[in-house]
N, CA, C and O atoms as a Tinker XYZ file with bonds, in Angstrom:
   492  protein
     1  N     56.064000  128.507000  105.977000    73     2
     2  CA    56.440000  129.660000  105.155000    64     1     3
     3  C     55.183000  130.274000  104.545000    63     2     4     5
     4  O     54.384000  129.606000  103.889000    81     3
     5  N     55.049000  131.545000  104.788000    73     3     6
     6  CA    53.827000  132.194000  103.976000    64     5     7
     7  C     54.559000  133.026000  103.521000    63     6     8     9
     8  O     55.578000  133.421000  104.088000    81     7
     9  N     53.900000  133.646000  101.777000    73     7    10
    10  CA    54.624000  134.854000  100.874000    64     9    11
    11  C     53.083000  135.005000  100.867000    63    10    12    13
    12  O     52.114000  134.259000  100.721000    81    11
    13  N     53.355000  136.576000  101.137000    73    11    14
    14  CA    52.171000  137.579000  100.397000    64    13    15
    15  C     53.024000  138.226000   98.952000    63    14    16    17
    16  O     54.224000  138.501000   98.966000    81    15
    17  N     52.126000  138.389000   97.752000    73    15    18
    18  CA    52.452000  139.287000   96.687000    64    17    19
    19  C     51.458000  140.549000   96.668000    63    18    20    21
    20  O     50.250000  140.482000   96.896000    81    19
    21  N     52.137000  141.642000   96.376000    73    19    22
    22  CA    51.025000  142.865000   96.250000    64    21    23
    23  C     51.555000  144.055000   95.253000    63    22    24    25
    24  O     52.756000  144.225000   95.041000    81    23
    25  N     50.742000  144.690000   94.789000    73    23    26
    26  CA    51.558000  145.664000   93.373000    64    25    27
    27  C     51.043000  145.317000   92.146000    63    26    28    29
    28  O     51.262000  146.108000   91.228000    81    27
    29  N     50.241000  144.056000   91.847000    73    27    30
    30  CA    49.650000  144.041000   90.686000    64    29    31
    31  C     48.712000  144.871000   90.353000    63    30    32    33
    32  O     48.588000  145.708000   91.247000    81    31
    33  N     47.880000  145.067000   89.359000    73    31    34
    34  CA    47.078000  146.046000   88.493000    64    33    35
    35  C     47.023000  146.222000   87.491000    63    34    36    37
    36  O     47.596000  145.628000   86.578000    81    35
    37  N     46.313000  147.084000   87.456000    73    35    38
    38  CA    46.402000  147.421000   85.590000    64    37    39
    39  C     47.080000  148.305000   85.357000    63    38    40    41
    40  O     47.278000  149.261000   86.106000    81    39
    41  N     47.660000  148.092000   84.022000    73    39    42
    42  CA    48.694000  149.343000   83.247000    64    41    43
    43  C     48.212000  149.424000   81.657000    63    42    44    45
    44  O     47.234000  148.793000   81.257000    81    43
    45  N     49.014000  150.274000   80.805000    73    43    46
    46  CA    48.725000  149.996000   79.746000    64    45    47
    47  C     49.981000  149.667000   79.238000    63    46    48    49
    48  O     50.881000  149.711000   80.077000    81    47
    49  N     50.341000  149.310000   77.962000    73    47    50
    50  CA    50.776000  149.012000   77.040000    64    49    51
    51  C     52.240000  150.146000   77.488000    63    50    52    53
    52  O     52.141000  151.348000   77.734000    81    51
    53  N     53.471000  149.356000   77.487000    73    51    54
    54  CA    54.809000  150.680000   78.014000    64    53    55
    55  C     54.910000  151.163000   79.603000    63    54    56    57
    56  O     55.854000  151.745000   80.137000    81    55
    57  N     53.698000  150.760000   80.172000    73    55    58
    58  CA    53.928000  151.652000   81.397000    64    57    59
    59  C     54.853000  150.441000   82.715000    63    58    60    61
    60  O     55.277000  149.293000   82.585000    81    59
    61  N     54.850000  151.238000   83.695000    73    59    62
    62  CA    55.757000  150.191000   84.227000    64    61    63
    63  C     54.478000  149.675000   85.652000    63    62    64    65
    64  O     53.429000  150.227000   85.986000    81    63
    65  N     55.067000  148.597000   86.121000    73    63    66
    66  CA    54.821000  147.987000   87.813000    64    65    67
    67  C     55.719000  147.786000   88.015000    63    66    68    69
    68  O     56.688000  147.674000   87.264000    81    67
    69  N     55.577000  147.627000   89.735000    73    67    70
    70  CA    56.429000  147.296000   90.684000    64    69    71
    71  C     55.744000  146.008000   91.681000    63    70    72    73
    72  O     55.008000  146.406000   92.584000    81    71
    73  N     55.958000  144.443000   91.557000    73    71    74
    74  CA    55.407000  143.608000   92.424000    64    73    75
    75  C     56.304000  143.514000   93.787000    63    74    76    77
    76  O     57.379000  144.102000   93.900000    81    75
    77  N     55.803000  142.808000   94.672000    73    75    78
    78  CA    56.513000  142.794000   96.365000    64    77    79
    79  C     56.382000  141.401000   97.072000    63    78    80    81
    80  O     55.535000  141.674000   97.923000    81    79
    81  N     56.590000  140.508000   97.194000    73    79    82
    82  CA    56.612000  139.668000   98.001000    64    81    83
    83  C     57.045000  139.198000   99.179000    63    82    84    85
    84  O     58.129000  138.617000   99.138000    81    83
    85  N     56.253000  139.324000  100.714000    73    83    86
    86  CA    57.347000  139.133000  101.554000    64    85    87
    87  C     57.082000  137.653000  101.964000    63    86    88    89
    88  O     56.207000  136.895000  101.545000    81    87
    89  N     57.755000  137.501000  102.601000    73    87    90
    90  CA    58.324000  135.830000  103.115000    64    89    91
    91  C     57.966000  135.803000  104.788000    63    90    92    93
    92  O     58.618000  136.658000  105.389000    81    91
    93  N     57.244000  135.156000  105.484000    73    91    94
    94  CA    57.057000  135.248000  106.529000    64    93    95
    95  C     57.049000  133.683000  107.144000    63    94    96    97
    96  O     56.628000  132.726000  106.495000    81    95
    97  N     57.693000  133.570000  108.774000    73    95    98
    98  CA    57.620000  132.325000  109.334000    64    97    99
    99  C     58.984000  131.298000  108.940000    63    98   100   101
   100  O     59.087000  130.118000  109.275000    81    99
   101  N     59.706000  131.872000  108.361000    73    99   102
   102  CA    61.073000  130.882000  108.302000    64   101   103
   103  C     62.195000  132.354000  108.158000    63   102   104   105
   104  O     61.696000  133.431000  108.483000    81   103
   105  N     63.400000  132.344000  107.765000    73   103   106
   106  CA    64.271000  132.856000  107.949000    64   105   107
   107  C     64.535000  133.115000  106.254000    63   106   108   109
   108  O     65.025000  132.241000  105.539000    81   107
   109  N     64.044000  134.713000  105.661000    73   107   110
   110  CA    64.184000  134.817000  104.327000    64   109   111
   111  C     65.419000  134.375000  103.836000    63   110   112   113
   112  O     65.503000  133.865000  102.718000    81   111
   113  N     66.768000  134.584000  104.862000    73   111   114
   114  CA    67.943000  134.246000  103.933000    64   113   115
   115  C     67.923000  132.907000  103.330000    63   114   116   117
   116  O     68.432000  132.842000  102.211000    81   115
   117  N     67.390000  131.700000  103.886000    73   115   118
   118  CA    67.248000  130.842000  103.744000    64   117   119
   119  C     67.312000  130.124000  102.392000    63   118   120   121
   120  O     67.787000  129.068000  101.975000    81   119
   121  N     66.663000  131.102000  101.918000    73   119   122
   122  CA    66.061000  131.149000  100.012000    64   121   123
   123  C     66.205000  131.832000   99.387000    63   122   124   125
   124  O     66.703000  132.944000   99.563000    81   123
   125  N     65.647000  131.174000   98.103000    73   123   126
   126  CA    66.386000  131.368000   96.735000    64   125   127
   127  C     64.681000  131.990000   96.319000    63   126   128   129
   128  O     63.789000  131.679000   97.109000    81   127
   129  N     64.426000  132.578000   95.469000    73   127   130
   130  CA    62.970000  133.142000   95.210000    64   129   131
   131  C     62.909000  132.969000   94.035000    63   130   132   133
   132  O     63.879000  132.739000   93.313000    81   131
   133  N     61.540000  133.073000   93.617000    73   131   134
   134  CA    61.436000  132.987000   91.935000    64   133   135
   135  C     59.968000  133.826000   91.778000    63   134   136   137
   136  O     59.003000  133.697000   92.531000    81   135
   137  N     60.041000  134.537000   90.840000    73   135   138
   138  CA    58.788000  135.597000   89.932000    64   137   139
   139  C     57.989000  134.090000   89.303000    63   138   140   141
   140  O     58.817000  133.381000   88.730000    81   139
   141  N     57.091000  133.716000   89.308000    73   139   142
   142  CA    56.361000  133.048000   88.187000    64   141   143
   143  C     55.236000  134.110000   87.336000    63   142   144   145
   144  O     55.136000  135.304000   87.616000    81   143
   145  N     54.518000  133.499000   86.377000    73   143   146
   146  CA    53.385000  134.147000   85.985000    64   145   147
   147  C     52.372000  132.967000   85.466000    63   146   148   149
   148  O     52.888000  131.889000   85.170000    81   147
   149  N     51.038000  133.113000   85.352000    73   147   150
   150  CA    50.602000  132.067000   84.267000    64   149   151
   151  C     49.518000  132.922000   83.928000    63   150   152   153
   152  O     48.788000  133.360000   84.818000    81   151
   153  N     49.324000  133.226000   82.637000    73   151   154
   154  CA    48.383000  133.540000   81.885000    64   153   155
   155  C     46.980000  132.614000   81.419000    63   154   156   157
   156  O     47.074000  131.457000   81.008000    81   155
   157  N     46.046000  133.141000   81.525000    73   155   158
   158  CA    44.679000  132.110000   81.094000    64   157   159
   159  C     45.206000  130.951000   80.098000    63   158   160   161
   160  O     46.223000  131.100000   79.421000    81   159
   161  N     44.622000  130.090000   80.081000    73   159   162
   162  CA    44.516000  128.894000   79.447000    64   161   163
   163  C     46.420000  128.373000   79.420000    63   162   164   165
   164  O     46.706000  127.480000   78.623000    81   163
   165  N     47.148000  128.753000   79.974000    73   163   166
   166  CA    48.772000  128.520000   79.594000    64   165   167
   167  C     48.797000  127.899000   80.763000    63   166   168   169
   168  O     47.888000  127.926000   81.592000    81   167
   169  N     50.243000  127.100000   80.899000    73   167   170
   170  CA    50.614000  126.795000   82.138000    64   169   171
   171  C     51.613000  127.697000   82.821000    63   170   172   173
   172  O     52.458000  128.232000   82.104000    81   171
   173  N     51.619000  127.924000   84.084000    73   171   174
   174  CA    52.614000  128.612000   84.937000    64   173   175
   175  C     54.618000  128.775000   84.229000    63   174   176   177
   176  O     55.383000  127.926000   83.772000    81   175
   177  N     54.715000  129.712000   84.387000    73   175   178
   178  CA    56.078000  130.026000   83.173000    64   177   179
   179  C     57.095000  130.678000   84.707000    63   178   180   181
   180  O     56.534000  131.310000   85.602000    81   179
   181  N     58.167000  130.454000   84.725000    73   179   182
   182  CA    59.268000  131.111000   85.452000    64   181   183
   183  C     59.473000  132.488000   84.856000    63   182   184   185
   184  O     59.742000  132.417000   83.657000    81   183
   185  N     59.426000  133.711000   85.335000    73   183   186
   186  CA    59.836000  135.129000   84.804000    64   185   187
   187  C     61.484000  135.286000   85.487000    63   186   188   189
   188  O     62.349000  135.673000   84.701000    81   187
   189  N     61.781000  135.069000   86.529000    73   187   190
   190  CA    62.901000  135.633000   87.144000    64   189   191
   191  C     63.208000  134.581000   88.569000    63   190   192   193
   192  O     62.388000  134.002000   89.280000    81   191
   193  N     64.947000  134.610000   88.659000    73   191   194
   194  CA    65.013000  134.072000   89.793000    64   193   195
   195  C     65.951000  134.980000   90.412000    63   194   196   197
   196  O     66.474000  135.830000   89.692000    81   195
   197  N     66.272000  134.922000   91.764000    73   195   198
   198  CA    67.329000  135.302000   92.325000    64   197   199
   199  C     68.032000  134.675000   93.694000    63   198   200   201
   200  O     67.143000  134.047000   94.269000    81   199
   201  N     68.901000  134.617000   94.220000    73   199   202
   202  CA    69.551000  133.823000   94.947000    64   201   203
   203  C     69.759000  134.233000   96.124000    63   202   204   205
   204  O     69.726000  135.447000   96.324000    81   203
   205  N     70.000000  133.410000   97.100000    73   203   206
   206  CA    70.117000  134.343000   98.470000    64   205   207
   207  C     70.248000  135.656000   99.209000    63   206   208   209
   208  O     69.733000  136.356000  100.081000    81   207
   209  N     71.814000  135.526000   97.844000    73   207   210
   210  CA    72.265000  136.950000   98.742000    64   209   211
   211  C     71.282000  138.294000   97.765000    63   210   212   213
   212  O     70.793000  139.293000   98.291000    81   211
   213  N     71.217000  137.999000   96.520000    73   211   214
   214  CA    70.624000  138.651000   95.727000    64   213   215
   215  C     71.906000  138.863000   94.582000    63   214   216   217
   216  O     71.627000  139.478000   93.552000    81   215
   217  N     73.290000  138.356000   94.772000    73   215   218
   218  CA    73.937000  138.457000   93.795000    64   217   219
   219  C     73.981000  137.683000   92.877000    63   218   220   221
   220  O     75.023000  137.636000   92.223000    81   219
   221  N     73.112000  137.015000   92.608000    73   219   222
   222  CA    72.723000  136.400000   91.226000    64   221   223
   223  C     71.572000  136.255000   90.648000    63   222   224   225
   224  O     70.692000  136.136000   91.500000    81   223
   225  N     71.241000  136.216000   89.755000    73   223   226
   226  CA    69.523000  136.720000   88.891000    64   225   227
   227  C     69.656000  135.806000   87.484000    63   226   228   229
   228  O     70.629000  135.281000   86.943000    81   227
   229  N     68.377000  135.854000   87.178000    73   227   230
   230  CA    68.011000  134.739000   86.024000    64   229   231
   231  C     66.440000  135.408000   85.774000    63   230   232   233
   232  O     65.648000  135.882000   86.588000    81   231
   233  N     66.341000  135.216000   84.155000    73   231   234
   234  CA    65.558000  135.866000   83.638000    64   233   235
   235  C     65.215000  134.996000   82.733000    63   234   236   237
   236  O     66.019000  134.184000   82.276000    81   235
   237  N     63.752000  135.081000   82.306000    73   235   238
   238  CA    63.416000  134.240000   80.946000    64   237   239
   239  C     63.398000  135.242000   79.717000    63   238   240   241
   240  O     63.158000  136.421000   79.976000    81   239
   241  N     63.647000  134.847000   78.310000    73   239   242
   242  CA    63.828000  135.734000   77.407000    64   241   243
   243  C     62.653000  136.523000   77.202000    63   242   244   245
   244  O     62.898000  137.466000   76.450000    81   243
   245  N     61.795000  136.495000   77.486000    73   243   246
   246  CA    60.257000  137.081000   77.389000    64   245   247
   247  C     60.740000  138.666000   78.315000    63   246   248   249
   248  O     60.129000  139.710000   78.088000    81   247
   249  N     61.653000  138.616000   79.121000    73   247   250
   250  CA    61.688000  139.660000   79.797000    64   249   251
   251  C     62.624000  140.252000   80.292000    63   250   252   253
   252  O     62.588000  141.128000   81.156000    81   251
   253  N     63.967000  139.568000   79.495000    73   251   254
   254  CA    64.984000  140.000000   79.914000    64   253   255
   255  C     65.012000  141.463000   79.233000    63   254   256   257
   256  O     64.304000  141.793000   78.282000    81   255
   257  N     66.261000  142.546000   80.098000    73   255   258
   258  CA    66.051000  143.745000   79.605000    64   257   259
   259  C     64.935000  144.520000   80.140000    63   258   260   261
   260  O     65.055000  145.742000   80.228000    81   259
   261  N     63.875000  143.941000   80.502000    73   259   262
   262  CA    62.417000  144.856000   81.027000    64   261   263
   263  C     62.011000  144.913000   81.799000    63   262   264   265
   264  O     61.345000  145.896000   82.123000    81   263
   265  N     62.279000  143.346000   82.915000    73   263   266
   266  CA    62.042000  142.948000   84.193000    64   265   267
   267  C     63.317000  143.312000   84.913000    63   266   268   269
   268  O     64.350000  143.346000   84.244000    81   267
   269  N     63.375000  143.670000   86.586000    73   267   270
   270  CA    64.467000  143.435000   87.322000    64   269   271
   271  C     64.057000  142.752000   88.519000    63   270   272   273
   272  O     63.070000  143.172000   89.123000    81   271
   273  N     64.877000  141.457000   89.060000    73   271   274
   274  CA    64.140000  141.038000   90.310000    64   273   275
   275  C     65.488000  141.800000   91.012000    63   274   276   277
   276  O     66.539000  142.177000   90.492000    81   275
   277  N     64.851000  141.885000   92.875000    73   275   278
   278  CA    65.895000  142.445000   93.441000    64   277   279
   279  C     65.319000  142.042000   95.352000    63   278   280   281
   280  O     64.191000  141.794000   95.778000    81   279
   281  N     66.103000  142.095000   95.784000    73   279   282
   282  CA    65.442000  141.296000   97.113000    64   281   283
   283  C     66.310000  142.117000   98.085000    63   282   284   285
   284  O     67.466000  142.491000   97.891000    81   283
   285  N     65.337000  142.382000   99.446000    73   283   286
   286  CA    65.904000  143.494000  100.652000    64   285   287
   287  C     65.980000  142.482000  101.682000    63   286   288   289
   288  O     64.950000  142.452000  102.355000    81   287
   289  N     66.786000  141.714000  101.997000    73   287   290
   290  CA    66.793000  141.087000  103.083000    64   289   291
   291  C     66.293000  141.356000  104.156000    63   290   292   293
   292  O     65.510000  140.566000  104.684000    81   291
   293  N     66.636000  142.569000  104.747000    73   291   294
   294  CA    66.342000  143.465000  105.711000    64   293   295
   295  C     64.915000  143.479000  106.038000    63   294   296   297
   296  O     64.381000  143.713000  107.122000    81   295
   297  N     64.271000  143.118000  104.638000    73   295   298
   298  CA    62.670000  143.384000  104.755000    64   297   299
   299  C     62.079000  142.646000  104.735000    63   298   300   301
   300  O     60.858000  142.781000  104.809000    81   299
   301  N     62.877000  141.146000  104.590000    73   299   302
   302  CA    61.749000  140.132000  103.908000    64   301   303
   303  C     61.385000  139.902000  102.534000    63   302   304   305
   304  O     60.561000  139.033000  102.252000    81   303
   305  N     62.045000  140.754000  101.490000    73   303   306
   306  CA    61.257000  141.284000  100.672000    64   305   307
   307  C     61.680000  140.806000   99.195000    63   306   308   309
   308  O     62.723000  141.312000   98.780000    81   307
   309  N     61.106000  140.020000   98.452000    73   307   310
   310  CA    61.772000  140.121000   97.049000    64   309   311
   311  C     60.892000  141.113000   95.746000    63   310   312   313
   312  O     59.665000  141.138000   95.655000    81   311
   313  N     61.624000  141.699000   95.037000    73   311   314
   314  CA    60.407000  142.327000   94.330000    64   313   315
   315  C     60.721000  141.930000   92.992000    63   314   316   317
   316  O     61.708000  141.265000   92.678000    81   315
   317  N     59.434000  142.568000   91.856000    73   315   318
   318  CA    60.026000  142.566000   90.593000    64   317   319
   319  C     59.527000  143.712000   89.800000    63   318   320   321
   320  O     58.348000  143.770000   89.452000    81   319
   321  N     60.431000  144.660000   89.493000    73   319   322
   322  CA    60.094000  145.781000   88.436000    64   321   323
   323  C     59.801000  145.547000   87.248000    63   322   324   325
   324  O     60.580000  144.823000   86.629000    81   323
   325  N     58.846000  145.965000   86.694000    73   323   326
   326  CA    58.395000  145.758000   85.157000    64   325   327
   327  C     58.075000  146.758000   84.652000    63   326   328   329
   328  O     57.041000  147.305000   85.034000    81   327
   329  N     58.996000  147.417000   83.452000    73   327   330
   330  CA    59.172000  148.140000   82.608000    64   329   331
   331  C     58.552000  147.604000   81.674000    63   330   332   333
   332  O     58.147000  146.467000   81.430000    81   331
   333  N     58.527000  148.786000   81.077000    73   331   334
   334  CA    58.043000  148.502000   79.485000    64   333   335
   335  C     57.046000  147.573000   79.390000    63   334   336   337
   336  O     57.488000  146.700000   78.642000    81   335
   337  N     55.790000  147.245000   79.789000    73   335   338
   338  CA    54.994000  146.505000   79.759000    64   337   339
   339  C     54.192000  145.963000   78.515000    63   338   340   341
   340  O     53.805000  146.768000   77.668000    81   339
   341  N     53.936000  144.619000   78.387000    73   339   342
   342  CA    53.361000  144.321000   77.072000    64   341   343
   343  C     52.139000  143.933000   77.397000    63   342   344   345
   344  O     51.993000  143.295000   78.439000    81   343
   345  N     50.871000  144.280000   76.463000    73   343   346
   346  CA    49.722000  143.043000   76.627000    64   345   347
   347  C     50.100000  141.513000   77.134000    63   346   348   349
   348  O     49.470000  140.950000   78.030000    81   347
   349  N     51.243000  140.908000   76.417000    73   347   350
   350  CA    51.117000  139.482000   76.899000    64   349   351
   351  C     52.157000  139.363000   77.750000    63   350   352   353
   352  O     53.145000  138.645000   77.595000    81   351
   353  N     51.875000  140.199000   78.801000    73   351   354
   354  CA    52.805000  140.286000   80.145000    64   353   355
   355  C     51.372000  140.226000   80.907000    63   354   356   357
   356  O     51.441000  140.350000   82.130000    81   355
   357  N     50.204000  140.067000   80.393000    73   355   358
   358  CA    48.806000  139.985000   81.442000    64   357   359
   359  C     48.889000  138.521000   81.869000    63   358   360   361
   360  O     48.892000  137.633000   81.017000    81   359
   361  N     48.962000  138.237000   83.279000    73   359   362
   362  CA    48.634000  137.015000   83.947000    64   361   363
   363  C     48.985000  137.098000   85.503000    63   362   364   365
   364  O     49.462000  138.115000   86.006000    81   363
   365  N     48.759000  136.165000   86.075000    73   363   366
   366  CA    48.741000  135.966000   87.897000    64   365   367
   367  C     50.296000  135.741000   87.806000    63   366   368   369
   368  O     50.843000  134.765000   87.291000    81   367
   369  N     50.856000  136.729000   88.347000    73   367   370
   370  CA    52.166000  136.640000   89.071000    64   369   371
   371  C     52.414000  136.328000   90.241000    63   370   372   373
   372  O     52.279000  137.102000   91.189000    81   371
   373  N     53.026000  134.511000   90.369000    73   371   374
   374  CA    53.031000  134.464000   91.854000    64   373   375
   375  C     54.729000  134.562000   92.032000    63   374   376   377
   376  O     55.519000  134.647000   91.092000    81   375
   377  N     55.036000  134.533000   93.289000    73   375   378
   378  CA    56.158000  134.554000   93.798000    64   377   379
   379  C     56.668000  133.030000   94.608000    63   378   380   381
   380  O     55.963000  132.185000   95.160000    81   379
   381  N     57.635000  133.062000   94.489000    73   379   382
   382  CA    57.764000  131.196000   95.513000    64   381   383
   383  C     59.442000  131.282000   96.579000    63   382   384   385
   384  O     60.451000  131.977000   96.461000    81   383
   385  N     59.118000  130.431000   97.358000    73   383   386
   386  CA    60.601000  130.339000   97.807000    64   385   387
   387  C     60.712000  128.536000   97.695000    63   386   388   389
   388  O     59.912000  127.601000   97.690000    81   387
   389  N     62.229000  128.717000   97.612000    73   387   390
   390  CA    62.798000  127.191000   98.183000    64   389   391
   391  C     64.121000  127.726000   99.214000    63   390   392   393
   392  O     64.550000  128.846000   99.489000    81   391
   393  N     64.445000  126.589000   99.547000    73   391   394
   394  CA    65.583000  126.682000  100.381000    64   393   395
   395  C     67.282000  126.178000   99.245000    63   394   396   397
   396  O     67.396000  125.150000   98.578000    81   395
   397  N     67.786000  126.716000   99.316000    73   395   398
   398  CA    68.596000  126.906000   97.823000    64   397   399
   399  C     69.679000  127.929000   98.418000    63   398   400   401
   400  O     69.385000  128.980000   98.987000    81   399
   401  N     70.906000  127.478000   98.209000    73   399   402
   402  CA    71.654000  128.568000   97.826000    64   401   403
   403  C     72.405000  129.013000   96.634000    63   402   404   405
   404  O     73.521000  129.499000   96.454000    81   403
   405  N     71.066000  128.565000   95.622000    73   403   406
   406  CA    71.764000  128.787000   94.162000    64   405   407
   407  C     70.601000  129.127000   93.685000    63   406   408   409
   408  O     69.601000  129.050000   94.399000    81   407
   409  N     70.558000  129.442000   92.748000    73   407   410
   410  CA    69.389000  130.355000   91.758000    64   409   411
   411  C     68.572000  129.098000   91.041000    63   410   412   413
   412  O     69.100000  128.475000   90.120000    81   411
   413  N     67.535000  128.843000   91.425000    73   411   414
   414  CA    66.520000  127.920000   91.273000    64   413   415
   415  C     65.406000  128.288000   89.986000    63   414   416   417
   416  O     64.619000  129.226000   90.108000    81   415
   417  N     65.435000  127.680000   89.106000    73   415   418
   418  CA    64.879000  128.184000   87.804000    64   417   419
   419  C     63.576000  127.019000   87.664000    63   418   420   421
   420  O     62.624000  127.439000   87.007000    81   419
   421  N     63.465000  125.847000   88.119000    73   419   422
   422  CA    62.632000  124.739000   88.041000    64   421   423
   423  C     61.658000  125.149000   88.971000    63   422   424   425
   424  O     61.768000  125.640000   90.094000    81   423
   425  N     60.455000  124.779000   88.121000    73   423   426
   426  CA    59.305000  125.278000   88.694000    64   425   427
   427  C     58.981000  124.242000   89.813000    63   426   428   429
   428  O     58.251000  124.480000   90.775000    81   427
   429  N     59.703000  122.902000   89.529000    73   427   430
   430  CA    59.247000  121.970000   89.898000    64   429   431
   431  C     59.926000  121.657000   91.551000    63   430   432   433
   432  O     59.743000  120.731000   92.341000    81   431
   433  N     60.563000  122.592000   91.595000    73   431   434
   434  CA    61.781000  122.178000   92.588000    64   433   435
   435  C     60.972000  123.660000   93.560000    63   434   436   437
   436  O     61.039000  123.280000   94.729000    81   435
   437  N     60.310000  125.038000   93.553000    73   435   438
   438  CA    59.543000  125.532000   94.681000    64   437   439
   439  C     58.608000  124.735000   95.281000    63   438   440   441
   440  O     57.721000  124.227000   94.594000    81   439
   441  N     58.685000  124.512000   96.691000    73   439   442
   442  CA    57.978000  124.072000   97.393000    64   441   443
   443  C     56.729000  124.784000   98.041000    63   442   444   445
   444  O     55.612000  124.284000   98.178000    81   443
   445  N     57.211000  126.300000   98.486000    73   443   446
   446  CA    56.557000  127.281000   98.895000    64   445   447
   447  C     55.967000  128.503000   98.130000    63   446   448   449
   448  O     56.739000  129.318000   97.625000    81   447
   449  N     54.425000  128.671000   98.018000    73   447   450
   450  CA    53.954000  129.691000   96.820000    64   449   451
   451  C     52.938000  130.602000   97.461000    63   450   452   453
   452  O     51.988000  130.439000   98.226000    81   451
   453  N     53.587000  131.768000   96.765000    73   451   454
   454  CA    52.019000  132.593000   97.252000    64   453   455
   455  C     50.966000  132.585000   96.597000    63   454   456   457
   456  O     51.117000  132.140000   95.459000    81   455
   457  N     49.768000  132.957000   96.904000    73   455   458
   458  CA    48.146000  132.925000   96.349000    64   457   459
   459  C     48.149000  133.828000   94.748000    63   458   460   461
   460  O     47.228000  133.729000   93.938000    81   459
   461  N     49.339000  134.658000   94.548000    73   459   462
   462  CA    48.990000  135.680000   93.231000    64   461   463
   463  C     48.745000  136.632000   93.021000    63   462   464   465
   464  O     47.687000  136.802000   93.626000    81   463
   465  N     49.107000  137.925000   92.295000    73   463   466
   466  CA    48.393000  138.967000   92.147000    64   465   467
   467  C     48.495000  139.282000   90.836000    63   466   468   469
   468  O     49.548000  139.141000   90.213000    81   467
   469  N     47.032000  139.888000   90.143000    73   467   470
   470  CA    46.683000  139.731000   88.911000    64   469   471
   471  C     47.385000  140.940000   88.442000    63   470   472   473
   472  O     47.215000  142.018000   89.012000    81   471
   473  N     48.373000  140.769000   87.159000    73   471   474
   474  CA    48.951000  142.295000   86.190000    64   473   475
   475  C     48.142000  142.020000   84.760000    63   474   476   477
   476  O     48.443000  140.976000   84.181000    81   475
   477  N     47.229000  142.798000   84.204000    73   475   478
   478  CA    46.595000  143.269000   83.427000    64   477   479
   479  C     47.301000  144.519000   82.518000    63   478   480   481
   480  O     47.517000  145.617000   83.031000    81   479
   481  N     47.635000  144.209000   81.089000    73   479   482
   482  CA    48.327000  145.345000   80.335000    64   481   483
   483  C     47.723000  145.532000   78.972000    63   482   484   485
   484  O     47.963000  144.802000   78.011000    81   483
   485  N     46.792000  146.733000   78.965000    73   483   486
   486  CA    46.471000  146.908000   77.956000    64   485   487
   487  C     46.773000  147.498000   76.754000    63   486   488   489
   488  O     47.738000  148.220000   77.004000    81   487
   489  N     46.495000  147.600000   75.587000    73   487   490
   490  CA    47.456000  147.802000   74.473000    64   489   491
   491  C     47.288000  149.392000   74.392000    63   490   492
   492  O     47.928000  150.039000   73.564000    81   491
């Protein structure tokens, strides 16, 4: 399984991104996906999950309301919209799969991760 992530950057303070992750070499339906982030000196935090079909989603309170995850089968593709952006929304957002047909919130339980892409939000 390889995930590329791409869409990170800089924003400021309110503005929005859009991240992308696709899934390549196994069969996306397969999995359940998850948004991570980890900010300097912190450890890796769950932002969002979503579930096979995409009809179910999970959010951490840091972002519920601001984040949306949403996944195109069709494409491979899981993404995550970010509204309203905060300074301490700055860190490496990776993306992960497991094989799950339930919404996987344990960091400990992705097997498969992508390399990261850095979101920077300034005030």
């Amino acid at each position: 399984v390889r995930l590329v992530e791409s869409g990170g950057g800089l924003a400021r303070a309110g503005d929005s991104l859009s991240l992308s992750c696709v899934l390549s070499g196994r069969d996306f339906t397969e999995y359940a996906m998850g948004w991570f982030r980890q900010a300097p000196g912190k450890n890796r935090e769950i932002v969002a999950a979503i579930n096979r079909s995409g009809g179910g989603t999970w959010y951490s309170e840091s972002v519920k309301g601001r984040f949306t995850i949403s996944r195109d089968n069709a494409k491979d593709t899981v993404y995550l919209q970010m509204n309203s952006l905060k300074p301490e929304d700055t860190a490496v957002y990776y993306c992960a799969a497991e094989e799950s047909s339930g919404i996987v919130v344990q960091i400990t339980y992705y097997e498969n991760w992508g390399l990261g892409t850095q979101v920077t939000v300034s005030s």
